[in-house]
N, C-alpha and C positions, 0 to 999 in steps of 0.2 A: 560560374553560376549564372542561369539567364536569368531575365527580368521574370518570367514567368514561374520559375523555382524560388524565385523571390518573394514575389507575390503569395506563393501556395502559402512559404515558410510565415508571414508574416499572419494568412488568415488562420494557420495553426494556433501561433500564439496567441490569436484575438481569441479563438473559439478556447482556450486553455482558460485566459482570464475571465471568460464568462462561466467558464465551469467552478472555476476557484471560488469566485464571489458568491454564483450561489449555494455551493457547499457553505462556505463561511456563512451567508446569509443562513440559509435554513440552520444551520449550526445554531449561532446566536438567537434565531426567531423560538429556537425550541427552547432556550432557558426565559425567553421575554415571555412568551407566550405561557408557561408555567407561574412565571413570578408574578404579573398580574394577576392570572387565575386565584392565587392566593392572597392576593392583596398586600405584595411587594410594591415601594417606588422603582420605578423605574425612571430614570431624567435621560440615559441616553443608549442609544443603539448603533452602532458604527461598525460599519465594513472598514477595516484596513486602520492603523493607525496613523498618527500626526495631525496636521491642521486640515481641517475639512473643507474637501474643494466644492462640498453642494450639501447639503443640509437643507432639513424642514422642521416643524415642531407640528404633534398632533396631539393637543390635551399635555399630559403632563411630560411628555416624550420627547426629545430631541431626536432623528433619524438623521443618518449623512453616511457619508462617502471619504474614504481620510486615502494618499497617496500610495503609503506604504501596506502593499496587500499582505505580510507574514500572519494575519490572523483578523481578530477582530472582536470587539467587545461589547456588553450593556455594561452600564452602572446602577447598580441596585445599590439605593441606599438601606447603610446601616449591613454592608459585610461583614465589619468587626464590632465586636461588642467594646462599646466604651465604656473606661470605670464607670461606673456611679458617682457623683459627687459625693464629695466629705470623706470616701473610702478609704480605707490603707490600700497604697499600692503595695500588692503581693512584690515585683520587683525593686529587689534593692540594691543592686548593683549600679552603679552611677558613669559606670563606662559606656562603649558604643551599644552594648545588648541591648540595655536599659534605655538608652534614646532610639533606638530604632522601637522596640514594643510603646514606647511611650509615644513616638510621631505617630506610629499608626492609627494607637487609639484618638490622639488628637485629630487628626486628618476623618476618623470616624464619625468622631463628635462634629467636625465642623460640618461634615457635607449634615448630615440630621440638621444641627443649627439651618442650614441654608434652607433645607428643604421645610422650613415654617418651627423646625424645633419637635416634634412629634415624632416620637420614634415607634409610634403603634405598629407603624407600618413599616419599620427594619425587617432585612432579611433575618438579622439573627434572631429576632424575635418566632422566627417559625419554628415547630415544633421540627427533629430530625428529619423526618422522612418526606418531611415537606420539601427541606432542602434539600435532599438527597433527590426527590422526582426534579427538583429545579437544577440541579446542578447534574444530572444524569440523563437531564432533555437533549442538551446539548453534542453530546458525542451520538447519543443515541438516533439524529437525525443525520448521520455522518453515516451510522451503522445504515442507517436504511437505504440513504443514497445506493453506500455500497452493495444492498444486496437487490435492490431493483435494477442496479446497470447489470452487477454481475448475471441477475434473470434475460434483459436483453440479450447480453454475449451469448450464454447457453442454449437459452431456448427461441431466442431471433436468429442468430446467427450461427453458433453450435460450439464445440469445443474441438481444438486440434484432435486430431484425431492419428495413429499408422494407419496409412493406408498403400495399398499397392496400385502406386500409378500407371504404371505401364510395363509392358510383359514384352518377351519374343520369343518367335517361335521356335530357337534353337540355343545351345549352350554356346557361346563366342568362345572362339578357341585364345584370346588374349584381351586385356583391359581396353587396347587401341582399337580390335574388331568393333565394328559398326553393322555389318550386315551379313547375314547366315549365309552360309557356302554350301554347297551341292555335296552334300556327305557329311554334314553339321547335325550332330545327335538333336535328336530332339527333346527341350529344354523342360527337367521337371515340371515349372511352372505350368505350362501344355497339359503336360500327362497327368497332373493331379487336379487339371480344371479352376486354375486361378483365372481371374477377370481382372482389368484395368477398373479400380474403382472398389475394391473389396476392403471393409474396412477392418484390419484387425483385432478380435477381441481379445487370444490367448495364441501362444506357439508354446510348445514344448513343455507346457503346463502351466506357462509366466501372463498371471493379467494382464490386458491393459499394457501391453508391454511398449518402448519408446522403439524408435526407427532403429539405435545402436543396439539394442537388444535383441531386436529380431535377424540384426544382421549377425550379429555374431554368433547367434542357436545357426544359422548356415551358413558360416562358417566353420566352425567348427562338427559339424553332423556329416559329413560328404559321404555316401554309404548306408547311411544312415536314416530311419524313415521319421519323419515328422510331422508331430501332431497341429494341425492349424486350425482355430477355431476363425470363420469370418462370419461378418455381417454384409448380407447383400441383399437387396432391394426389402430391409426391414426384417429379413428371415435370418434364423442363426444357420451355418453351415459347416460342418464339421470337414476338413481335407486331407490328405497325408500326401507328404511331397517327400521324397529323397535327393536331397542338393547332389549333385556330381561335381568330382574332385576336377579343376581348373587351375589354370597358373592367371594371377590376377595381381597386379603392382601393389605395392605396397603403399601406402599412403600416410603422411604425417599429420600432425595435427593440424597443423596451417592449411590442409586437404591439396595439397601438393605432393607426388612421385617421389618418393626415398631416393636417394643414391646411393651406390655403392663408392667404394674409393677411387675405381676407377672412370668413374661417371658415371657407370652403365645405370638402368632402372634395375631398383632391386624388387624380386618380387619375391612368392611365395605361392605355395598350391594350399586352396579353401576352396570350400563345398558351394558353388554357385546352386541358383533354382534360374534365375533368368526372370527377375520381374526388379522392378525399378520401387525402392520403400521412400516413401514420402508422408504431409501428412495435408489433411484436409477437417474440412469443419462438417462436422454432427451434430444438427440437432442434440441437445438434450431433455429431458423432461424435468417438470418443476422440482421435482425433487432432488435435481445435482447442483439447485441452488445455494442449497445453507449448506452441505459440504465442501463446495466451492469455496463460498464465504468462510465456514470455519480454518480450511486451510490455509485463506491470505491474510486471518485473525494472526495464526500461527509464529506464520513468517513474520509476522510485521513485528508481534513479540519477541520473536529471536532475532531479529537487526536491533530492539533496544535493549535487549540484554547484552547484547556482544559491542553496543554502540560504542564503548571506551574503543577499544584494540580499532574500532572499525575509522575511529575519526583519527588515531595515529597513522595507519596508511593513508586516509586521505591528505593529511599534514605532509606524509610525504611525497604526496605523489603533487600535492600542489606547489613547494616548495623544495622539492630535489627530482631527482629522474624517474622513480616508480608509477608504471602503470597503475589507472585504477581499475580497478575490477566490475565486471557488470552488475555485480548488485553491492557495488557501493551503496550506502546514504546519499541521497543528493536534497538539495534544496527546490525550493518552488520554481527557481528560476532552471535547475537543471530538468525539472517538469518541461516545462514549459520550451526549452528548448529542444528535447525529445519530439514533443509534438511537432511544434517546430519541424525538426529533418523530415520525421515520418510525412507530414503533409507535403512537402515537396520533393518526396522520392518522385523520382522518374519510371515509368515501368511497373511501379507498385498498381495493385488494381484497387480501386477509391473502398469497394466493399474493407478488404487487408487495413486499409489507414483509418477507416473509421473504425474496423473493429480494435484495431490497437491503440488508438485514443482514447475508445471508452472502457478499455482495459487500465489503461495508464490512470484512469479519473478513476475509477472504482480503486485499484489501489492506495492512490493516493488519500479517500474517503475513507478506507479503513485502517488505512497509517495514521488520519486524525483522530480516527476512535480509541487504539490502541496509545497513542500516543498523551490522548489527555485523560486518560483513565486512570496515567499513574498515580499514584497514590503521592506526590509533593506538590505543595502550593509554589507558584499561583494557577498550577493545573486544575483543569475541574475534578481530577479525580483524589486531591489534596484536600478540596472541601468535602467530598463525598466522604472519605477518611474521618475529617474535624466531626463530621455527625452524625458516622454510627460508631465515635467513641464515647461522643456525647449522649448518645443512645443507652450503650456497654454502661455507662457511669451513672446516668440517673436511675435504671433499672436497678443497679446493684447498690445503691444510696438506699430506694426504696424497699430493696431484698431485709438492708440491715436497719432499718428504720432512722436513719439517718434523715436530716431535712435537703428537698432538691437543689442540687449545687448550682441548677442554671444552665443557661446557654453555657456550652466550650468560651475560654478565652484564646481565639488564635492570634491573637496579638503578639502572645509570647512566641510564638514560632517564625515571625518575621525576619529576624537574623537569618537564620534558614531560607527562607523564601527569596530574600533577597539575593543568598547566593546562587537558589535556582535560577532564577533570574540572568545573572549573570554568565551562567555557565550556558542557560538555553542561549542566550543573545551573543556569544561568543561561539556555540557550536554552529549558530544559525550562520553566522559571519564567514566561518571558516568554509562551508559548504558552498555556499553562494560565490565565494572567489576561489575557490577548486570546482564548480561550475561554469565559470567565466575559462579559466586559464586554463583548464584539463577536465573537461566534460566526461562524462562517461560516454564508453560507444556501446549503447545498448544493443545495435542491431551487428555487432560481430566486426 
């Protein structure tokens, strides 16, 4: 590795941590900036957890900067609702359930206490939907991230695209041919009028079809005539090619020459056209933005639903011999270190590495959105949960003329919480040292 591949790797991960932070930043600015609006305390705001290496105070506000970048927080006072004094505690179990709902409301009451004793201005004091815009500001500014880069990628840059890069003007009589011979048919691509550069939108009736698709409609069609629909110079153009039968190596996964037993290359006869399938970037228009987004909403929900089975291969691939897979789960630091290679590939052209960093950050954006949506504390989407059941419950109080029960107490659900906890801070653990020790190879 020279100094200079050193150097790129290194301003990858600077430029990675500045993207992180200010996702995290706009993240948190969007529940701060809601909770004021409503007349929440706010005491602190903080990028990153632990001991704060810069800090400032503005009015009642603490602002800073903390070491460990996995996320980041404000403190609104009065999250949980504390008993009442003189009250019967509803909990009467005297084991650990009972001390964990009873720290909480403690810990509730004290920060109130600190904050002058006035708890007019507790979050739980808002009505549901209050909390819910406070506590749905947050992913929400993750979601936007997401779908302003994804509009860059699309419509600055474009989206992969099949396209056919390069043609000749005769059928090669074998895989090892490189140059048409004096009696070398002339190669459908030719005769049906393909260009270097045509972008494909349909073959053989298949949208939108990937590079392995189109190869395999010729291969299989030799004789055969086929329907090709492209895109060139912004006009749609309809073509019909008939591939001719060829003898052409056979090829493994690893994109290395089969052998036979005896060494020889093994091949096989499939339908050539004579043009080289690649892909390149296309423009898109604003409207393949939010179905872009929609689909890596998708995904990101099917990595956490499958997240069990996904973090036992990673367990074994970091701690026994199994590969991991490209779309493992990785952690911020597996982020980070992606960017990392990509900025110091060699030979990469800077357009390719920027656009796949701000691919990797848009992902990454809507993996927080998805991610803190779920419905368990201490996610925001746990609280979102806590108040439109709190919603469900006073309406239906009021339906049966029943008097209003109040704020939710999520006190009681700390036991809970705390195992969340536990299990986020252990998945994150395990990721981050199967990032270290067996990284994913995103690029093949």
């Amino acid at each position: 590795m020279t100094v200079e591949s050193v150097l790129l790797f290194v301003l990858g991960v600077v430029v990675f941590i500045v993207g992180l932070l200010v996702s995290i930043g706009l993240h948190e600015l969007g529940h701060l900036s809601f909770a004021k609006l409503f007349g929440v305390k706010v005491t602190q705001y903080s990028l990153g957890f632990g001991k704060a290496m810069w800090s400032f105070r503005r009015g009642e506000t603490e602002y800073g900067i903390r070491p460990i970048l996995l996320g980041g927080y404000i403190s609104m006072v009065g999250m949980l609702k504390p008993r009442a004094s003189g009250k019967p505690n509803a909990i009467t179990n005297t084991g650990m359930y009972g001390a964990f709902v009873q720290d909480a409301r403690e810990a509730s009451a004290a920060q109130i206490a600190d904050s002058g004793g006035d708890d007019s201005r507790a979050f739980y004091r808002l009505t549901p939907w209050k909390r819910i815009i406070v506590m749905v500001a947050g992913p929400a500014m993750n979601l936007v991230i997401g779908i302003v880069l994804f509009g860059v990628l699309l419509c600055g840059f474009g989206a992969p695209t099949t396209t056919f890069t390069s043609s000749v003007d005769c059928v090669l009589p074998s895989s090892s041919a490189t140059v048409c011979a004096p009696g070398d048919a002339e190669s459908p691509a030719k005769q049906a009028g393909i260009r270097d550069g045509d972008v494909v939108l349909a073959v053989d009736g298949q949208q939108d079809p990937t590079i392995a698709e189109v190869s395999k409609v010729f291969q299989r069609s030799a004789g055969k005539t086929v329907t090709v629909v492209v895109e060139r110079d912004g006009a749609r153009k309809t073509l019909e090619v008939t591939p001719q039968l060829a003898t052409r190596d056979v090829v493994t996964a690893e994109g290395t020459a089969a052998k036979n037993a005896d060494g020889t290359t093994k091949t096989q006869q499939v339908g050539v056209v004579g043009v080289s399938i690649g892909q390149s970037l296309v423009r898109q228009s604003p409207a393949a933005v939010l179905p872009a987004t929609g689909a890596q909403i998708a995904a990101s929900a099917h990595l956490i639903i499958d997240l069990p089975q996904r973090l036992v291969a990673v367990w074994n691939a970091a701690f026994g011999s199994q590969a991991r897979s490209q779309d493992s789960p990785v952690s911020v630091v597996g982020v980070g270190r992606a960017i990392g290679e990509v900025s110091s590939m060699s030979g990469v052209p800077v357009v390719d590495k920027v656009y796949t960093i701000l691919g990797l950050l848009a992902s990454l954006n809507i993996g927080l959105f998805v991610l803190n949506m779920v419905p368990l504390l201490p996610l925001d989407g746990g609280h979102i949960a806590g108040a439109l059941w709190e919603a469900v419950k006073r309406r239906a109080y009021l339906l049966v003329g029943k008097p209003d029960p109040g704020a939710i107490d999520l006190a009681k659900t700390m036991p809970l919480t705390m195992v969340v906890v536990v299990l986020l801070a252990g998945m994150s653990a395990l990721l981050v040292y199967a990032d270290i020790v067996r990284p994913v190879n995103l690029f093949g």
